[in-house]
PDB file of N, H, CA, C and O in Angstrom:
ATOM      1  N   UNK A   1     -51.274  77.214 132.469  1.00  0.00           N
ATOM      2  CA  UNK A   1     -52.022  76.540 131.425  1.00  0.00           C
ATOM      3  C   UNK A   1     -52.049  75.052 131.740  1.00  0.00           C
ATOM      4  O   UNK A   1     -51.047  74.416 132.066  1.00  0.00           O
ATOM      5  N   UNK A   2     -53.445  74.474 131.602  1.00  0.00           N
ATOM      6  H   UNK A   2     -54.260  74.991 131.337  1.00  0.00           H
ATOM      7  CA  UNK A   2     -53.214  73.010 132.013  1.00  0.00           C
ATOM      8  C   UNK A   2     -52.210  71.883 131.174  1.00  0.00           C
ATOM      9  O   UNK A   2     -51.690  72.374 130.172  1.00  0.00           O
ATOM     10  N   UNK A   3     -51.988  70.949 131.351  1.00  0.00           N
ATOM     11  H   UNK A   3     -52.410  70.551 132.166  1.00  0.00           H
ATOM     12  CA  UNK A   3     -51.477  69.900 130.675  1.00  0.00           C
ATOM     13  C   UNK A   3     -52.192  69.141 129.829  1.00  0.00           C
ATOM     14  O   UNK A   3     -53.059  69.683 129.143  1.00  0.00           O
ATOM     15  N   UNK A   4     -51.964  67.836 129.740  1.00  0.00           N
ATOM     16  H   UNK A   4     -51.260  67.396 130.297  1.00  0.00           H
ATOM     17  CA  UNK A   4     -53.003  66.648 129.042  1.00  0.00           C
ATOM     18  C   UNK A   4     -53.819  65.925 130.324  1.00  0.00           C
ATOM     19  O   UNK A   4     -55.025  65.722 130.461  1.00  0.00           O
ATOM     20  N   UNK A   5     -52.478  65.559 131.372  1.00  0.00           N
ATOM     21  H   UNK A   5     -51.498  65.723 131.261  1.00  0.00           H
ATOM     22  CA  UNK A   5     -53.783  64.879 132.401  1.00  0.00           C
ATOM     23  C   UNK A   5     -54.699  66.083 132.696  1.00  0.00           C
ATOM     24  O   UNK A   5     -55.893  65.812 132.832  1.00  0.00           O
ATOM     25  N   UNK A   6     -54.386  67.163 132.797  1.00  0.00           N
ATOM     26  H   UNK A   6     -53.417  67.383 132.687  1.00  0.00           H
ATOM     27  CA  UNK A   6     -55.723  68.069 133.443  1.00  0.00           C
ATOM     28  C   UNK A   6     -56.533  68.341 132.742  1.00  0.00           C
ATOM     29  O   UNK A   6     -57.670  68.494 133.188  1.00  0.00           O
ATOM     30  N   UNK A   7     -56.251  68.513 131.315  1.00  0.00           N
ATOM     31  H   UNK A   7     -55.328  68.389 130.953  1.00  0.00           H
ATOM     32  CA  UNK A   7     -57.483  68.177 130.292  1.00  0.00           C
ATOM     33  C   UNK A   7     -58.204  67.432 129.897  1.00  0.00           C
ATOM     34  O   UNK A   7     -59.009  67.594 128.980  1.00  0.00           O
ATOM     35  N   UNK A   8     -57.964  66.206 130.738  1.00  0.00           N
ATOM     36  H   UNK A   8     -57.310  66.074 131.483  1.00  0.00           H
ATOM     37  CA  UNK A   8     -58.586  64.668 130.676  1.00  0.00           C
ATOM     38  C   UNK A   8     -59.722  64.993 131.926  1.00  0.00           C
ATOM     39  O   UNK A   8     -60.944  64.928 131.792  1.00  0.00           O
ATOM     40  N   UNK A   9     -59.173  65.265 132.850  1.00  0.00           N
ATOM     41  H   UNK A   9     -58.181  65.318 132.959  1.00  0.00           H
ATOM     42  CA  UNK A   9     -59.867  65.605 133.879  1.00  0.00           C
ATOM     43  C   UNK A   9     -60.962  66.616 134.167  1.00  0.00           C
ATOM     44  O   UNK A   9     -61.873  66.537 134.991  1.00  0.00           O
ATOM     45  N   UNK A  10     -60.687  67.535 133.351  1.00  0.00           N
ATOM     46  H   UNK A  10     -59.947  67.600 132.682  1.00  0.00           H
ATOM     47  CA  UNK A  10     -61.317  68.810 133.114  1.00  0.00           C
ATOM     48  C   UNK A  10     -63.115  68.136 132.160  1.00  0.00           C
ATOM     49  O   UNK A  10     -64.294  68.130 132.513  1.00  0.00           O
ATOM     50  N   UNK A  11     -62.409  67.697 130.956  1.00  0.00           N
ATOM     51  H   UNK A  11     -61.451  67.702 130.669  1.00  0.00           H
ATOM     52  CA  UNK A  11     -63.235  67.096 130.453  1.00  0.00           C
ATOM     53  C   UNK A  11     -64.348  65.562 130.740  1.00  0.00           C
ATOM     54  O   UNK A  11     -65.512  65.532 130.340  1.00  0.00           O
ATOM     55  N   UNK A  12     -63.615  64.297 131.561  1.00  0.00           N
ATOM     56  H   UNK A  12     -62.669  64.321 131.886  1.00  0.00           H
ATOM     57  CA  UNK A  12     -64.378  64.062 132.478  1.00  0.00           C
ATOM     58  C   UNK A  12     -65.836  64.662 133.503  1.00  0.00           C
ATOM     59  O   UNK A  12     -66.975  64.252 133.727  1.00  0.00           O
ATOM     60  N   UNK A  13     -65.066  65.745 133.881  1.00  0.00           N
ATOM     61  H   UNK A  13     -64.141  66.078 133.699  1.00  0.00           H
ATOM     62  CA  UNK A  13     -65.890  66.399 134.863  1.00  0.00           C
ATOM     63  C   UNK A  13     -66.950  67.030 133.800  1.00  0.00           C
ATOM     64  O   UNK A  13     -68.026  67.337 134.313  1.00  0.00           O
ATOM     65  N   UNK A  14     -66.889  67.148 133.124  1.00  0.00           N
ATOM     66  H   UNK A  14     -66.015  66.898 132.707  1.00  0.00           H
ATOM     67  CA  UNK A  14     -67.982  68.388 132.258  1.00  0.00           C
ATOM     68  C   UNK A  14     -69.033  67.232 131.663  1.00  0.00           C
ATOM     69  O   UNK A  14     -70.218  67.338 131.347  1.00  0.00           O
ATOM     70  N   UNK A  15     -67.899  65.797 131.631  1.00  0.00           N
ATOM     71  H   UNK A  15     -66.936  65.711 131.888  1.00  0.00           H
ATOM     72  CA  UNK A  15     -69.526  64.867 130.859  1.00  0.00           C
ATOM     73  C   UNK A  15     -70.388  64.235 132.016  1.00  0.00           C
ATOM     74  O   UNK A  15     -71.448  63.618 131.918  1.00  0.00           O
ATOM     75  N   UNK A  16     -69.656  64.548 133.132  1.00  0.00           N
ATOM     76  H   UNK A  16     -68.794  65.049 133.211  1.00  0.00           H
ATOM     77  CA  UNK A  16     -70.170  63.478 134.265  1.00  0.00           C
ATOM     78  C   UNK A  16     -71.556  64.584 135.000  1.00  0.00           C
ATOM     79  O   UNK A  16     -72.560  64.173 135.582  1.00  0.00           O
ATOM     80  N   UNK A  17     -71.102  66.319 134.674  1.00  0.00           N
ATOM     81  H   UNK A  17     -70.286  66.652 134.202  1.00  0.00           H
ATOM     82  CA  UNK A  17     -71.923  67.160 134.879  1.00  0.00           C
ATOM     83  C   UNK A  17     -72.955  67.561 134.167  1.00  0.00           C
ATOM     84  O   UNK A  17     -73.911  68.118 134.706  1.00  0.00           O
ATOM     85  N   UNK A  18     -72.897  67.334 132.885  1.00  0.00           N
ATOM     86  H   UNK A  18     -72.120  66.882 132.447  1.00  0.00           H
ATOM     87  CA  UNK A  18     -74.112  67.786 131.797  1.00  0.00           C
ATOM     88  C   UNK A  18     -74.188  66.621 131.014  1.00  0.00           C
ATOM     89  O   UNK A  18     -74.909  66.776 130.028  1.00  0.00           O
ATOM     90  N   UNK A  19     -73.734  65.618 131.112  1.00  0.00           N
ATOM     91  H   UNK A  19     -73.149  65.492 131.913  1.00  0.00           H
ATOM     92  CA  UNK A  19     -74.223  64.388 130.208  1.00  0.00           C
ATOM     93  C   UNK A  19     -73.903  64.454 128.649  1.00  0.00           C
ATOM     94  O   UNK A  19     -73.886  65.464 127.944  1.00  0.00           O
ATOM     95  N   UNK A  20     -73.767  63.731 128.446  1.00  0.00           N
ATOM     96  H   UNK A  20     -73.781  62.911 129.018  1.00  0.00           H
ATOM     97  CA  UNK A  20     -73.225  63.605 127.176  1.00  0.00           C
ATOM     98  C   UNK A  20     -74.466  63.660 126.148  1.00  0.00           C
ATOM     99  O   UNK A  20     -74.270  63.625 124.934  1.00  0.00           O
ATOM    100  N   UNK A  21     -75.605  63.736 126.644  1.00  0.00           N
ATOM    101  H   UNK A  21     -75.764  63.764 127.631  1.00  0.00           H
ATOM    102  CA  UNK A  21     -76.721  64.249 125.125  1.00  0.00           C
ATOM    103  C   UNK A  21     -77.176  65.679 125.587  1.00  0.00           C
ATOM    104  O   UNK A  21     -78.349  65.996 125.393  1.00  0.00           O
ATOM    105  N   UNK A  22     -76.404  66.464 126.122  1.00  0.00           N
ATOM    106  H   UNK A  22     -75.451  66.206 126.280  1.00  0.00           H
ATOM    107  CA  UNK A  22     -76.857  67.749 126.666  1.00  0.00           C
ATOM    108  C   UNK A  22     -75.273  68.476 126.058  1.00  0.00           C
ATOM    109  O   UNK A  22     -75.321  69.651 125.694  1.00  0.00           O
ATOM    110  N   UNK A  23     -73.927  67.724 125.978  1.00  0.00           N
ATOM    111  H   UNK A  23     -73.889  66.770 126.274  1.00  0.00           H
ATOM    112  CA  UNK A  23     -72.990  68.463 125.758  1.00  0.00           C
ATOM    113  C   UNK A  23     -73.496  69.432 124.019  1.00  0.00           C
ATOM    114  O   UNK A  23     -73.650  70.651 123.952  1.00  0.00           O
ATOM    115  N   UNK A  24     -73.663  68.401 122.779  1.00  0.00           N
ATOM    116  H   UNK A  24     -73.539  67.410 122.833  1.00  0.00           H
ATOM    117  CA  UNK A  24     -73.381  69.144 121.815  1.00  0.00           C
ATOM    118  C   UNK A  24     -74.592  70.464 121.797  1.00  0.00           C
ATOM    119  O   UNK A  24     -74.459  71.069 120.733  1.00  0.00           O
ATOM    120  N   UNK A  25     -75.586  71.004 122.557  1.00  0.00           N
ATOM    121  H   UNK A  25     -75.694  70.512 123.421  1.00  0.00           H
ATOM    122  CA  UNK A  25     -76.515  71.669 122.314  1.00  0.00           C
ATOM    123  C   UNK A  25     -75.678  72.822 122.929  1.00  0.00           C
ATOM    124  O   UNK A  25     -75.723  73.925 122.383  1.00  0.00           O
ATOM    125  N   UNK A  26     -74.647  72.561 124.427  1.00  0.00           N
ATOM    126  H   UNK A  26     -74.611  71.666 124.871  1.00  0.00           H
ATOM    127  CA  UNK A  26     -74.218  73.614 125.133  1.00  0.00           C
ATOM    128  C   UNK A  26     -73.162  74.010 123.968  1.00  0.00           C
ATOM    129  O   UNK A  26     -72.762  75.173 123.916  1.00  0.00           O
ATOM    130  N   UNK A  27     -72.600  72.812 122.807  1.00  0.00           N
ATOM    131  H   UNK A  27     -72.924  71.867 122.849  1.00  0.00           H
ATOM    132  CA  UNK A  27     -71.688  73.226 122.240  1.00  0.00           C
ATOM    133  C   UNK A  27     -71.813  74.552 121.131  1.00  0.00           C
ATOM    134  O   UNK A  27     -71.149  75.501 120.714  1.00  0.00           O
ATOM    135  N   UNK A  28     -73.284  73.838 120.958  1.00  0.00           N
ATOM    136  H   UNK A  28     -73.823  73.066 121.297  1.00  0.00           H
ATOM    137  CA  UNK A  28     -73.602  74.811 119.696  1.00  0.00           C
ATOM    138  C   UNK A  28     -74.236  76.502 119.747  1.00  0.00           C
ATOM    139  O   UNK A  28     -74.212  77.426 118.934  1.00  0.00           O
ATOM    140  N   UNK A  29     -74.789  76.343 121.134  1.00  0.00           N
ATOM    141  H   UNK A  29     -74.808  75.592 121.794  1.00  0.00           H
ATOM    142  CA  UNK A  29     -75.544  77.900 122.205  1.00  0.00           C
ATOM    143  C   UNK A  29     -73.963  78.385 122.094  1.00  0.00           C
ATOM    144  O   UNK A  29     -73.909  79.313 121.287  1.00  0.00           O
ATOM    145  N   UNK A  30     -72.599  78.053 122.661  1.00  0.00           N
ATOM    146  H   UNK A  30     -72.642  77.299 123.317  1.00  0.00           H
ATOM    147  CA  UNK A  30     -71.855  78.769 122.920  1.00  0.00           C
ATOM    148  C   UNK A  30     -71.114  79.077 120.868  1.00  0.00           C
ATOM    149  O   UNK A  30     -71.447  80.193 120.467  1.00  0.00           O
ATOM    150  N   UNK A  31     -70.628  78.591 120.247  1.00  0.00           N
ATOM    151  H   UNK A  31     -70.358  77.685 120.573  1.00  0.00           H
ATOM    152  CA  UNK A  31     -70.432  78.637 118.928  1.00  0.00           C
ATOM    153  C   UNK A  31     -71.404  79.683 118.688  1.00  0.00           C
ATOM    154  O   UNK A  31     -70.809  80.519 118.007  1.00  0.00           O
ATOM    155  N   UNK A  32     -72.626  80.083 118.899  1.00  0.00           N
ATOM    156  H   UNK A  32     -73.109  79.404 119.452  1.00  0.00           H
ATOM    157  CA  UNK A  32     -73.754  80.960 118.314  1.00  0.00           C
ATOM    158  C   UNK A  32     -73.412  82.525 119.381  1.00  0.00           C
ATOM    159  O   UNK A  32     -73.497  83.634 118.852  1.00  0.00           O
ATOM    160  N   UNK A  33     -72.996  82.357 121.046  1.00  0.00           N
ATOM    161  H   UNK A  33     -72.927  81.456 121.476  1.00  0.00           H
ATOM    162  CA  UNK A  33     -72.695  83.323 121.697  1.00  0.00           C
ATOM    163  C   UNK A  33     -71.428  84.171 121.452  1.00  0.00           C
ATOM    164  O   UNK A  33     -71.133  85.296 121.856  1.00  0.00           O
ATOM    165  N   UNK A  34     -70.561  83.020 120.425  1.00  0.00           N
ATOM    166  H   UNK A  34     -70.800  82.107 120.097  1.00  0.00           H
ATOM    167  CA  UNK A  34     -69.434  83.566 119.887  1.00  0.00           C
ATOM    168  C   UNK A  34     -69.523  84.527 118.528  1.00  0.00           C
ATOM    169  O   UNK A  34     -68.937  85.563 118.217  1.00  0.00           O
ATOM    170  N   UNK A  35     -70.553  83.684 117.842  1.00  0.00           N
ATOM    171  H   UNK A  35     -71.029  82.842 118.095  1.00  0.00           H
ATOM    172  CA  UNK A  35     -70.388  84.374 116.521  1.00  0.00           C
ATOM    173  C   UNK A  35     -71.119  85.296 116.805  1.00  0.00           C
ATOM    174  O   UNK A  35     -70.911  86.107 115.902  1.00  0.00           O
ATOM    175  N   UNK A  36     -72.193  85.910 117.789  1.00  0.00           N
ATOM    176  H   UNK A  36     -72.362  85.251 118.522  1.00  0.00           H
ATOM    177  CA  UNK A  36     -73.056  86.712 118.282  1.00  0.00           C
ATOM    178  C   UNK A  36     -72.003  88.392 118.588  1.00  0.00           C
ATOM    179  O   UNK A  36     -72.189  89.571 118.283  1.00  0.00           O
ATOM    180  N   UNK A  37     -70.976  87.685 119.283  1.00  0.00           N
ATOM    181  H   UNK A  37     -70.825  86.728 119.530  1.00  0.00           H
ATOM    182  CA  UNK A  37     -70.096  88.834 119.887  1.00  0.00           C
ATOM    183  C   UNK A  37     -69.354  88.942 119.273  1.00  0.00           C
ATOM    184  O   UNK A  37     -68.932  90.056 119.584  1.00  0.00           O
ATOM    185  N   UNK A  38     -68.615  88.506 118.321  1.00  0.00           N
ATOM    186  H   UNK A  38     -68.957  87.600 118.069  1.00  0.00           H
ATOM    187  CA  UNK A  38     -67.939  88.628 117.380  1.00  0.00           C
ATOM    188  C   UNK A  38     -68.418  89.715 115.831  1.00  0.00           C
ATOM    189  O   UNK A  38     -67.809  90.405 115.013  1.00  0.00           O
ATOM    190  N   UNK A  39     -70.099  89.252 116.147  1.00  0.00           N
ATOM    191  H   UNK A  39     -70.593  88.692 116.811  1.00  0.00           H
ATOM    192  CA  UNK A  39     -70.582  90.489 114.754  1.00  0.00           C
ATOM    193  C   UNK A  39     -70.856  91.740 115.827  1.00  0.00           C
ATOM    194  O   UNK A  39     -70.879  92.920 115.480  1.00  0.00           O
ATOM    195  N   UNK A  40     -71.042  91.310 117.072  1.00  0.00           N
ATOM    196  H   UNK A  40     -71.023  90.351 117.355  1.00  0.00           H
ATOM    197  CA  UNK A  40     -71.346  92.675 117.898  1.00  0.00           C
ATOM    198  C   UNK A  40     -70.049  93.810 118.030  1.00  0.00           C
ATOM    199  O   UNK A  40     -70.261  95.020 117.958  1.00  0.00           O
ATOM    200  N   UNK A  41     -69.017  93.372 118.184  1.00  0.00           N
ATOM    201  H   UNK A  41     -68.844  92.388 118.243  1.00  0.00           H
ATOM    202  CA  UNK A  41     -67.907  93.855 118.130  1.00  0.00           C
ATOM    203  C   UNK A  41     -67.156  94.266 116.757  1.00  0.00           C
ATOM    204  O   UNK A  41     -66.204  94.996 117.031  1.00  0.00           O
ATOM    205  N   UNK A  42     -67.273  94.042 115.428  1.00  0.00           N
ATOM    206  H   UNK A  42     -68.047  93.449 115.206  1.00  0.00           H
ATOM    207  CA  UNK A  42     -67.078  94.555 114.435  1.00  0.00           C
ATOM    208  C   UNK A  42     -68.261  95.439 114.038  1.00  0.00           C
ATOM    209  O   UNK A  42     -68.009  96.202 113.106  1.00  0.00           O
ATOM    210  N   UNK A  43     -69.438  95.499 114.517  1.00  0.00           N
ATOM    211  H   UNK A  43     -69.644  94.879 115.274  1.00  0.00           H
ATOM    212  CA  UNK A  43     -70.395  96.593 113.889  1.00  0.00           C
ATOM    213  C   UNK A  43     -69.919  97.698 115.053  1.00  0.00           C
ATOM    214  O   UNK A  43     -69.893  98.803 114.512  1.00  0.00           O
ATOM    215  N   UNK A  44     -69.522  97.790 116.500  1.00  0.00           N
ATOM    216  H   UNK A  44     -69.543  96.892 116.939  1.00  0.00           H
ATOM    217  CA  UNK A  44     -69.493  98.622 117.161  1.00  0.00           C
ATOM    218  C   UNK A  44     -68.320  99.334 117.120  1.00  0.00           C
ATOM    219  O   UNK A  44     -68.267 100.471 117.588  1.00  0.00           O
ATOM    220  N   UNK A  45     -66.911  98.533 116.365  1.00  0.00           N
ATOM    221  H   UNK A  45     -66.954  97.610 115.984  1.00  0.00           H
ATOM    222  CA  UNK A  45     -65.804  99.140 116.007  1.00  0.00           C
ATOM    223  C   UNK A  45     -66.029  99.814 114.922  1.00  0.00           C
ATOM    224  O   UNK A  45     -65.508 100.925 114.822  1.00  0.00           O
ATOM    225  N   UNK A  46     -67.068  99.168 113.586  1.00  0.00           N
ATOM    226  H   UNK A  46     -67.491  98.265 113.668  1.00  0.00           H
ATOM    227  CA  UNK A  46     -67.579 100.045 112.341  1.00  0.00           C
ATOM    228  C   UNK A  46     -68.065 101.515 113.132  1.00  0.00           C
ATOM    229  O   UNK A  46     -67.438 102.568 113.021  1.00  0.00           O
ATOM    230  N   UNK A  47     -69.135 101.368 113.830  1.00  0.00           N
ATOM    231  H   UNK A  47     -69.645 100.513 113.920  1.00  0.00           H
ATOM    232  CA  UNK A  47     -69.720 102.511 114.669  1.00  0.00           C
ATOM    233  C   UNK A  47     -68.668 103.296 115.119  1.00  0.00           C
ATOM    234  O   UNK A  47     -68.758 104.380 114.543  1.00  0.00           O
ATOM    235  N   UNK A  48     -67.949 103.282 115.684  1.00  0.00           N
ATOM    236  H   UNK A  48     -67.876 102.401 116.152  1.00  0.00           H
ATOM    237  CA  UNK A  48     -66.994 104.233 116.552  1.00  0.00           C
ATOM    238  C   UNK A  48     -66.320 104.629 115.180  1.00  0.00           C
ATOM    239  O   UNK A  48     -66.218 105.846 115.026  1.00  0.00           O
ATOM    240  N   UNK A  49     -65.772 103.730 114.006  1.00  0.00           N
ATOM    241  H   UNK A  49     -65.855 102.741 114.131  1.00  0.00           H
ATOM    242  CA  UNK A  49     -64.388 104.674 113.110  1.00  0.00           C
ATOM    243  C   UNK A  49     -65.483 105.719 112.246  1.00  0.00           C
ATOM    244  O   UNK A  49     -65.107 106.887 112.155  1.00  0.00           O
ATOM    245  N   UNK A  50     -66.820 105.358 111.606  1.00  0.00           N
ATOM    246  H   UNK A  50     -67.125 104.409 111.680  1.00  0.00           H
ATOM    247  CA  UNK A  50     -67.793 106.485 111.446  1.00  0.00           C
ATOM    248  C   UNK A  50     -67.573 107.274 112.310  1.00  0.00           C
ATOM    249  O   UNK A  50     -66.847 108.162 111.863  1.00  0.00           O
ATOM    250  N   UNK A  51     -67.874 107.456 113.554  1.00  0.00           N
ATOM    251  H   UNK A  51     -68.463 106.735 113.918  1.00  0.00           H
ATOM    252  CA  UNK A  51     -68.193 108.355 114.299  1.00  0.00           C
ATOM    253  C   UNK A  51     -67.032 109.369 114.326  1.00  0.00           C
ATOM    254  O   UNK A  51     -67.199 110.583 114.214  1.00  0.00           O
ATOM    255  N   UNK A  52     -65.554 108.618 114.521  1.00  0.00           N
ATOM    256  H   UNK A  52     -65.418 107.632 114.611  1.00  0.00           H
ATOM    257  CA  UNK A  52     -64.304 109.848 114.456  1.00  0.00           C
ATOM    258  C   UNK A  52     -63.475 109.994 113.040  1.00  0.00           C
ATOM    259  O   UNK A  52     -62.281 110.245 112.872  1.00  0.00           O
ATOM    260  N   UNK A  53     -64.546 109.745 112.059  1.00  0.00           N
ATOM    261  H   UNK A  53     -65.515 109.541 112.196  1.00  0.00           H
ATOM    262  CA  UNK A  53     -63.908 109.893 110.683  1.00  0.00           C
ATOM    263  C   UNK A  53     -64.875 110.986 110.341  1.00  0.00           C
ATOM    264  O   UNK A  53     -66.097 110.866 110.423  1.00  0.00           O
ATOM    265  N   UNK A  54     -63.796 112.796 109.683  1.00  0.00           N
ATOM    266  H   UNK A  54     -62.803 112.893 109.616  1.00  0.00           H
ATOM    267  CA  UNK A  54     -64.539 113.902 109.706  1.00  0.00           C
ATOM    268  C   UNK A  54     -65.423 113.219 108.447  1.00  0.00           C
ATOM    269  O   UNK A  54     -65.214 112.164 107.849  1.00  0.00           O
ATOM    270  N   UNK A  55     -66.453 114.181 108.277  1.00  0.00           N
ATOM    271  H   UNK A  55     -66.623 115.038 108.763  1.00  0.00           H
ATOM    272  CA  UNK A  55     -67.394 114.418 107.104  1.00  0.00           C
ATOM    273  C   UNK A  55     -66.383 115.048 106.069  1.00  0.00           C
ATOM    274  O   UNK A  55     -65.501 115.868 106.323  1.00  0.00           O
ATOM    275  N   UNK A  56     -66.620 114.632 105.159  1.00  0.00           N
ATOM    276  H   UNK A  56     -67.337 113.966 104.953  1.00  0.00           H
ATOM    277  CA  UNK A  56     -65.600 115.565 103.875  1.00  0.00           C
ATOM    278  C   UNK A  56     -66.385 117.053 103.405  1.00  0.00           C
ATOM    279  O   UNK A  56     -67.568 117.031 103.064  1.00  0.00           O
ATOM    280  N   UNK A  57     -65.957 117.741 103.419  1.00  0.00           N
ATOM    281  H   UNK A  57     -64.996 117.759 103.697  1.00  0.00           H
ATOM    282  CA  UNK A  57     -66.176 119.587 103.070  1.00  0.00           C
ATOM    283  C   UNK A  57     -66.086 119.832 104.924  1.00  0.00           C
ATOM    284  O   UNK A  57     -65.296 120.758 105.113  1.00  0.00           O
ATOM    285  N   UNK A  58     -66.425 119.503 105.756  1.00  0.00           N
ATOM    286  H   UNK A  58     -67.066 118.751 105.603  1.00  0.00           H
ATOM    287  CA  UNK A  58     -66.712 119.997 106.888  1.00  0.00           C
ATOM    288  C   UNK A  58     -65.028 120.737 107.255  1.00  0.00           C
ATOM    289  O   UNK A  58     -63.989 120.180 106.900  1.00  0.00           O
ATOM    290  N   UNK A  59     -65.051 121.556 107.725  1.00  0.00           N
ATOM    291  H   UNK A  59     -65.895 122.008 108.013  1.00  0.00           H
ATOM    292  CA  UNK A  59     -64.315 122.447 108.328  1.00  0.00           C
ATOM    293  C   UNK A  59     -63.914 122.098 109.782  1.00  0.00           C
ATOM    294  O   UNK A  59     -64.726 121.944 110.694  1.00  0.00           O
ATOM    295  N   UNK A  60     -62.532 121.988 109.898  1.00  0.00           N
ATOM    296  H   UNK A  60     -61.872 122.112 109.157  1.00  0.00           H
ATOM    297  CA  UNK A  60     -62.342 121.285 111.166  1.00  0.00           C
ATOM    298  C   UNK A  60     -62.608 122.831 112.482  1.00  0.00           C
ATOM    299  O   UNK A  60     -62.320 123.989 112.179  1.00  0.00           O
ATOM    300  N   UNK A  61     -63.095 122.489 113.631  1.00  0.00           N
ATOM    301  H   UNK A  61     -63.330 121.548 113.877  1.00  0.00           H
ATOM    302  CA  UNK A  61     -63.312 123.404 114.760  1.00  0.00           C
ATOM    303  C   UNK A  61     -61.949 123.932 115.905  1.00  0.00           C
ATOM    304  O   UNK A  61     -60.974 123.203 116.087  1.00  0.00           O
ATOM    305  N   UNK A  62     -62.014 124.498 116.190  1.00  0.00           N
ATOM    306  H   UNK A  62     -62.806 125.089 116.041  1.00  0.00           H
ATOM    307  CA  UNK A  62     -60.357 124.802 116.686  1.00  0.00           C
ATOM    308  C   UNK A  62     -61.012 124.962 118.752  1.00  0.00           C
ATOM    309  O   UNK A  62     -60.195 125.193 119.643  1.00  0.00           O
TER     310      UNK A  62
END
């Protein structure tokens, strides 16, 4: 895991690469790719516990 100098550095490099009026737009695309996969992944875990939760009256198969 980095430190503080390498997070100084890390961050340097990212404004010297995308500029500093280009950072908050990459900030906000990724914040939106998060909350994107984040609802993708609770509807697909909803999906799967439907899917292996029986129907009620149904008769289990042997």
């Amino acid at each position: 895991m980095p430190g503080g100098p390498e997070i100084w550095i890390i961050v340097a490099l990212v404004v010297v690469l995308f500029g500093g009026s280009r950072l908050p737009k990459i900030a906000r695309n990724l914040g939106r790719a998060q909350g994107e996969l984040k609802k993708g992944l609770s509807e697909g875990n909803a999906e799967v516990a439907k899917e292996s939760k029986p129907e009620s009256g149904a008769t289990p198969q042997a």
